[in-house]
N, C-alpha and C positions, 0 to 999 in steps of 0.2 A: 341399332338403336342410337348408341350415342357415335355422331358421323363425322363430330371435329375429334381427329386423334389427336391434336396437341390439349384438348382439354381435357379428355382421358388420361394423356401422362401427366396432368396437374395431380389428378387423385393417384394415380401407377407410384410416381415418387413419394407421397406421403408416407411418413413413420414409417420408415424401413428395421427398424429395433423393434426389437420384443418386447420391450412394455413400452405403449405409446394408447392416448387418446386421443380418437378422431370426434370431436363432438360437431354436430350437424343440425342446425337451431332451423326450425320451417316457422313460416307464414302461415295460420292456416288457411288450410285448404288445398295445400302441398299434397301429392297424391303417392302411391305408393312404384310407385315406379321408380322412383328419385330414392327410394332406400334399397330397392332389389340393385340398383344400378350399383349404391355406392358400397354394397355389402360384398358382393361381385368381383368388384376390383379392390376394395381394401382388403376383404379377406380378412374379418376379426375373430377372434375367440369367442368373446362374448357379443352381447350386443341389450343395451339399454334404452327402453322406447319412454319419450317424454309423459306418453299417457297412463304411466302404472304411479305416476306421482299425483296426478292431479285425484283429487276426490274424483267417486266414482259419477256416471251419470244422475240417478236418483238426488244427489246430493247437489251437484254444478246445477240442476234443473233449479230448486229449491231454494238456492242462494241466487241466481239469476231471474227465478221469475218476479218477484219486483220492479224490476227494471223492464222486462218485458213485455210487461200488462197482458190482456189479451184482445188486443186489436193486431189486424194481421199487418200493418204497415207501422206503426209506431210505437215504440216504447219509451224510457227515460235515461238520458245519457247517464253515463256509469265512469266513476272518474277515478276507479282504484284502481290496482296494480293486478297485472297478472300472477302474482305470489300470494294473493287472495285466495285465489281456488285451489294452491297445491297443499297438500297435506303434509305439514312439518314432520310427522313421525316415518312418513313414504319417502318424502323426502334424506332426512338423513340418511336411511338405509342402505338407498340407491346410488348418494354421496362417497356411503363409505363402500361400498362395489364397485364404482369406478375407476375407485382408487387402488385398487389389487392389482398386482402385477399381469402382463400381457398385453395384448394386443385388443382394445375394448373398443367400440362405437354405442356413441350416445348420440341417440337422433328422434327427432319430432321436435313440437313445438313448445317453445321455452323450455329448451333442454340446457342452457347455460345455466338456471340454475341448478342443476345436478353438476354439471363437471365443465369450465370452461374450456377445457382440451389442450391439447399438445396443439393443437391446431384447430380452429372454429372457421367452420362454412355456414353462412348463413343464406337458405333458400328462400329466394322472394319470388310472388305471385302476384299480377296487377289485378284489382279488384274488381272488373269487367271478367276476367276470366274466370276466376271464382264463382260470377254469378251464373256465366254459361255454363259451367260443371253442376252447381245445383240444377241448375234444369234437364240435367241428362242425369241427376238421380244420386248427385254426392249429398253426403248426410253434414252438418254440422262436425266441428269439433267433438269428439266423447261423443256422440249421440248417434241413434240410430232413426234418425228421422227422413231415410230416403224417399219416400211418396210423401213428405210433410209438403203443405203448399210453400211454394218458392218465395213468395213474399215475406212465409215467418222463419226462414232462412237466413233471408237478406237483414229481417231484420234483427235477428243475435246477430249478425255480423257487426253493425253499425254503430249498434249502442252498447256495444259490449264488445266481443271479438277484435272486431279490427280498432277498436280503442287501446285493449289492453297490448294487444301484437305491437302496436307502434311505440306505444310505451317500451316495451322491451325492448325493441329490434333496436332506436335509439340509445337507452343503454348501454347498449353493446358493441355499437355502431364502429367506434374509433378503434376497437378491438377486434375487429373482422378481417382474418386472413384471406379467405376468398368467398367471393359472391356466384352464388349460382342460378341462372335464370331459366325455370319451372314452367315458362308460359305454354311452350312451345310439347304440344305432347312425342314425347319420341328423339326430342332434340336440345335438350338442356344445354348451357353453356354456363362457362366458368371465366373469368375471370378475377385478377388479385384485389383484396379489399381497396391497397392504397392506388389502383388504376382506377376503381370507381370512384374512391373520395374525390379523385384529382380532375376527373370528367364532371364530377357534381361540382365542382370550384370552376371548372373553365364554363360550366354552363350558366351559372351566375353574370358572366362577362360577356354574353351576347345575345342577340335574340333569339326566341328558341319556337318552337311549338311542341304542342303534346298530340299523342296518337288518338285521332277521333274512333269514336265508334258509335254505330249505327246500328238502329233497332229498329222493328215493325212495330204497330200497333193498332188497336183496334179503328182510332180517327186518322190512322197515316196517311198518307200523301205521295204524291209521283216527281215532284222538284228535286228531291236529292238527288234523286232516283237518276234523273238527266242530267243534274248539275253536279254531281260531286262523283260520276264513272263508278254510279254501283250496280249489285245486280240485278240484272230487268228480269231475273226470272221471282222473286220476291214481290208479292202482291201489292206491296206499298213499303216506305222507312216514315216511320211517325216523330221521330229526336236522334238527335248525333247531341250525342256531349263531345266536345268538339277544344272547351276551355273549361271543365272540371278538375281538379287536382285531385277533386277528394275520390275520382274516379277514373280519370285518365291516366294514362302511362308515359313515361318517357324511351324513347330508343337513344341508344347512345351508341358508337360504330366504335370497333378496336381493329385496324385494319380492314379485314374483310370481314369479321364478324361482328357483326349485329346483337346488342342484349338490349331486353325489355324491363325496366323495372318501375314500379308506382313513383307516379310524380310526385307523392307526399311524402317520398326519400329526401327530395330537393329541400321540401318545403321545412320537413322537420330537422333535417341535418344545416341548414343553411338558412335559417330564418331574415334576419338582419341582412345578406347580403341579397337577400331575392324578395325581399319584401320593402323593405328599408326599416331603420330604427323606430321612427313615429309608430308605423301600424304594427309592428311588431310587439310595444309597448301597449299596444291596443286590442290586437287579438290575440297575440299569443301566436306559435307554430300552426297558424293557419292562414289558406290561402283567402282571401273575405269578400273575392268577385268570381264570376262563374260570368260564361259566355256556354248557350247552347242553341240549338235551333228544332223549330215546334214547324212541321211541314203538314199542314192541311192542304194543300191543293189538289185538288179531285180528291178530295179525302171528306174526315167530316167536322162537326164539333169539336175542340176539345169539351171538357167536362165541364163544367158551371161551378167557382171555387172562390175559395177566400184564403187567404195564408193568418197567422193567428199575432197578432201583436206582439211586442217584446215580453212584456208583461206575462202574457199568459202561455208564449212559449218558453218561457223560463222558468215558472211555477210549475206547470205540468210536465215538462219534457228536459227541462235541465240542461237549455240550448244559453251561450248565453248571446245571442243576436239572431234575428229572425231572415223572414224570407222576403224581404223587400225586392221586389222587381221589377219589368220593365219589356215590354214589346215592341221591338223598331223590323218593321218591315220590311222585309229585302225584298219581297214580291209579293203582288197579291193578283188574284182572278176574280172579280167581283168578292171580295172578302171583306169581311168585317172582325172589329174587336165589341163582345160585350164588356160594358166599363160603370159599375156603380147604377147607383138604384133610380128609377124615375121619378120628379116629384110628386111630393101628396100623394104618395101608396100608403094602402092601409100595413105597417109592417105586419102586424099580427095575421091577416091573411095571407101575405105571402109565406110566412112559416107555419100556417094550418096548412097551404097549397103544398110546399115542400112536402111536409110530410106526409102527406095523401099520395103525392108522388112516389115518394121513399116504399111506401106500403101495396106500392101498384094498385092503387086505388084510381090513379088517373094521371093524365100526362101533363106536366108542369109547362102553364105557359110562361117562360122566361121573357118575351115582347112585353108582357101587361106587367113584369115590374123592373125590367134591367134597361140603361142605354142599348141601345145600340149603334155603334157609328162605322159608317163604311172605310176602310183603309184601303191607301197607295200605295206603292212603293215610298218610300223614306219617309212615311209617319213613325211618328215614336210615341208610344202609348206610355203613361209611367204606371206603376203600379206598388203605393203602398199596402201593406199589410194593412187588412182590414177591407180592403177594397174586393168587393163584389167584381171577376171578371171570365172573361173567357176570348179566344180568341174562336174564331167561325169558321166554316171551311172557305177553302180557297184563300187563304195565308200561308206565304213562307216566313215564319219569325225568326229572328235573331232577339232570343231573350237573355237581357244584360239584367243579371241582378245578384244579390247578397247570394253567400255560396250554400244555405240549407237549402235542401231539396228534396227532399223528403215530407213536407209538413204543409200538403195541398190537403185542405178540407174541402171534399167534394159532395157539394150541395143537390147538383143534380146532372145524371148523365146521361140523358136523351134517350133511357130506356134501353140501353143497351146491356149485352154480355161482353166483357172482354175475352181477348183471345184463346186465354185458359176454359173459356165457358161457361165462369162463374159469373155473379155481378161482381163489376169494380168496385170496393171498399169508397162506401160513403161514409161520409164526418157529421152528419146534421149536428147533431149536439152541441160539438165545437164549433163548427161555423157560425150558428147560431149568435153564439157568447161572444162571438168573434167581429162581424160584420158590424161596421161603422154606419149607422142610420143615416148619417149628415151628408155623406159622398154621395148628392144628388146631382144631377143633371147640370144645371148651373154652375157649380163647385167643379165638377170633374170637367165640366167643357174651358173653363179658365185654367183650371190647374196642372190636366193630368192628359192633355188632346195638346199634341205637339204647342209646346209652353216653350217655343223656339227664341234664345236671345241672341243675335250677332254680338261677337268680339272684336273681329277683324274682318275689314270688309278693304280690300288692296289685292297684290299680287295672286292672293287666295282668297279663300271663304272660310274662316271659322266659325262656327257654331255651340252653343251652350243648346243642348238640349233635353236635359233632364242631369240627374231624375231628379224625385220631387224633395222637396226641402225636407221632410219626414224621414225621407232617406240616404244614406251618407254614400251615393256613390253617384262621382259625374260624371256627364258624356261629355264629350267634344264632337261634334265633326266638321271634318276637314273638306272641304270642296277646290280640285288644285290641278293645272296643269304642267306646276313648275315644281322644287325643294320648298321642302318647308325644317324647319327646326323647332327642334323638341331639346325636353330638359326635364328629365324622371322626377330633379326636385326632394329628393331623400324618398321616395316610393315608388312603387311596382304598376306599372300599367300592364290594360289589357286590351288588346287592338282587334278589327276587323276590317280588311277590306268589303265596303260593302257595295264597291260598285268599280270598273275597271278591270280588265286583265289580269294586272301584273305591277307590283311595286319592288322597290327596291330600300331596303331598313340598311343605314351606310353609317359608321362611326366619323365624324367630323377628323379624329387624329388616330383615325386606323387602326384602334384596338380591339377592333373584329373583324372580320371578312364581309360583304356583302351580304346581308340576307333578301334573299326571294321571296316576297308573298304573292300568293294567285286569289283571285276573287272568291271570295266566301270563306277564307282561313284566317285564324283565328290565329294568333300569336304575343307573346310574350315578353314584355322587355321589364329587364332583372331592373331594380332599383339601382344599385352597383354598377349600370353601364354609363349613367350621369347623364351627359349630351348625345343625340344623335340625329339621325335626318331620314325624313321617308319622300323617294324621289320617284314619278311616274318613269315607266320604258315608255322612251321616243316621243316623250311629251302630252302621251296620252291622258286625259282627263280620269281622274281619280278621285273616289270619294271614300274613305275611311273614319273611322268613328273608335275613338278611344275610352276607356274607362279607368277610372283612381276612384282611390280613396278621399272628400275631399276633408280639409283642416277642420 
């Protein structure tokens, strides 16, 4: 089971003395294999699990369903402390039993509040794997909800869960003797707290990327499929998050070994230095751009949606910035983007239509009230909140936009079942409240249909090409067969080659190594890196396309 022996003698030499505590703090959704593992080899007397502190299930249900509502995709962000749901009087108890002489383990989640240990390992888990385990039938924290649909899973996770976890985990963070990484079933690995702080500091200092992942879906597509060497035996890949923090992982390499851990380690341990001070001061330990990609080719629809303004997503869901977005096309096959409403429609009929639809009363014709405009390769669609859109089949997108992602009100879905075999989770209601009347035809073809300004037009091509003034985040792109130079400027960009081979990300005074990007990845430069330079190999022609925050 566990196959590096040097990480095995990490836990072998722990607390050799007769009274010692080994406390073992998990992630949830840490599984039990990682405590038969470390019980095995410590060999305690006792042993203290984090779930005999927390209120029982009955009770965690009760104080979280507020927060959960009962829509199976969203609930209301939840901004307390994991020390909320543990029971003071369980707690003490368990306090003072740790405290007894011998050889004790203290292990689960938010187990440092019972006993910070003679020694603390804290087990992390990237939040993509978590949600594979709930599909093979892991239940929630406390709960026993294994056939619960996967969606109301994910969503305790979100708005509750993986809120309060990072809250603690950071707590503790600077106080972690070794990190142990859970991804892998059957293969954990260990190394020392201050080799990870020290890897999340040198990662701040150069370009980085994060570990994509790829999913099917009901309107997926075959472009990944050929372009990114996945598997042909998979019917389709529908989205890779690709530049997610709040979802992607980072690897980080200790010789020959490889660990996995959530790139919002980065983002919460090292705010200022991978974000810069401005936008740090503006959102807070959070990452505020997302890069991912939406693959209909030979695929089908996406869904027909609106995202819900600032306003009403922070009244109802306790977000505080929305899902402002953006469509730029790396490929298309005869495809289209639908974009905003056509003029002089009667509104009221199309939300009588909608909901006739909704009721399978009859099939919503989206032509008689939405744009539709056929896309290229390198159109860039913007997409504020509020705005009426969908992308068609036969698009490969590179969707650049604000990092919620979760908070797609789907108006109509071309009458389909998702994967699971239910219908997909419609929002009428909100959308409804939601949808900006004025984003007609006229409006969206000036505004929000490649609204392209040159900057520089010499050695290279720069380009301004969104997003839209409504919303805070710019493109650039680059069109270049030479160096160009760059300048982070106090903040965090987030890049794409979207046309070319092969670039090269190169420090002007060699405070990094060379980094390699290959067409279609997604990459990362820290605010902290200040200057730097993206040069084609052999002079070949390159187009990439950057994102910030702007002033």
């Amino acid at each position: 089971m566990y196959r590096q022996n040097r990480n095995k003698k990490y836990l072998e030499n722990l607390g050799q003395e007769e009274n010692y505590c080994l406390t073992v703090d998990c992630y949830p959704g840490v599984d039990d294999e990682i405590f038969d593992l470390i019980k095995e080899i410590y060999k305690p007397d006792f042993v203290i699990k984090s779930e005999d502190v927390f209120y029982e299930k009955d009770e965690l249900n009760k104080m979280m369903n507020p927060f959960l509502t009962e829509d199976r995709v969203r609930g209301v962000m939840y901004y307390g402390k994991m020390d909320d749901f543990i029971d003071d009087i369980k707690l003490a108890q368990y306090q003072s039993l740790a405290s007894h002489k011998g050889r004790v383990l203290v292990y689960g989640v938010g187990v440092s509040y019972i006993h910070k240990g003679d020694t603390l390992i804290y087990c992390d888990l990237s939040r993509w794997e978590i949600q594979l385990r709930y599909r093979k039938g892991m239940p929630n924290f406390k709960q026993d909800n294994d056939d619960e649909d996967v969606l109301k899973k994910i969503k305790r996770n979100f708005f509750i869960e993986w809120r309060i976890a990072d809250k603690h985990k950071m707590d503790i963070f600077e106080n972690i003797d070794y990190f142990l990484d859970s991804n892998q079933e059957g293969n954990p690995k260990i190394v020392t707290g201050n080799a990870l702080r020290s890897a999340l500091k040198k990662t701040t200092q150069r370009p980085f990327r994060l570990v994509p992942y790829f999913d099917p879906g009901v309107w997926g597509g075959q472009w990944m499929k050929k372009n990114c060497d996945l598997d042909e035996k998979q019917n389709n890949y529908a989205w890779s998050f690709d530049g997610v923090f709040e979802e992607n992982s980072l690897y980080l390499r200790y010789n020959d070994t490889r660990i996995e851990i959530p790139a919002m380690d980065l983002v919460l341990y090292l705010p200022v230095e991978l974000l810069g001070m401005k936008n740090y001061c503006r959102f807070g330990a959070e990452f505020p751009i997302r890069f991912d990609f939406l693959d209909t080719i030979e695929g089908q629809n996406l869904s027909l949606q609106v995202h819900p303004l600032m306003e009403y997503i922070k009244s109802h869901f306790g977000m505080t910035y929305t899902q402002d977005e953006s469509y730029y096309i790396l490929d298309s096959d005869d495809g289209g983007v639908y974009l905003g409403l056509k003029e002089n429609i009667n509104f009221n009929e199309m939300v009588k239509d909608l909901k006739l639809a909704e009721d399978g009363k009859q099939i919503f014709d989206a032509n008689k009230y939405i744009n539709y405009f056929p896309a290229k390769k390198h159109d860039h669609f913007l997409i504020p909140a509020g705005t009426v859109h969908c992308s068609s089949a036969g698009c490969m997108v590179l969707e650049i936009s604000a990092t919620p992602y979760i908070f797609t009100f789907k108006l109509w879905d071309w009458n389909r079942l998702g994967l699971d075999g239910l219908p997909r989770p419609i929002h009428l209601d909100d959308g409804i409240k939601t949808i900006q009347q004025n984003r007609t035809t006229s409006w969206v073809e000036k505004e929000l249909v490649n609204n392209i300004q040159v900057i520089y037009d010499g050695d290279y091509l720069e380009e301004k090409t969104g997003l839209h003034e409504l919303e805070f985040i710019e493109t650039r792109r680059f069109t270049t067969s030479t160096i160009t130079y760059h300048d982070c400027q106090e903040g965090v960009y987030m890049l794409n080659l979207v046309d070319g081979k092969e670039a090269l990300v190169e420090s002007p005074n060699h405070a990094f190594e060379p980094f390699v990007v290959h067409y279609a990845e997604t990459f990362v430069i820290p605010s902290a890196i200040g200057k730097y330079t993206i040069r084609p190999v052999d002079n070949e022609k390159i187009i990439f396309i950057k994102a910030f925050v702007r002033n």
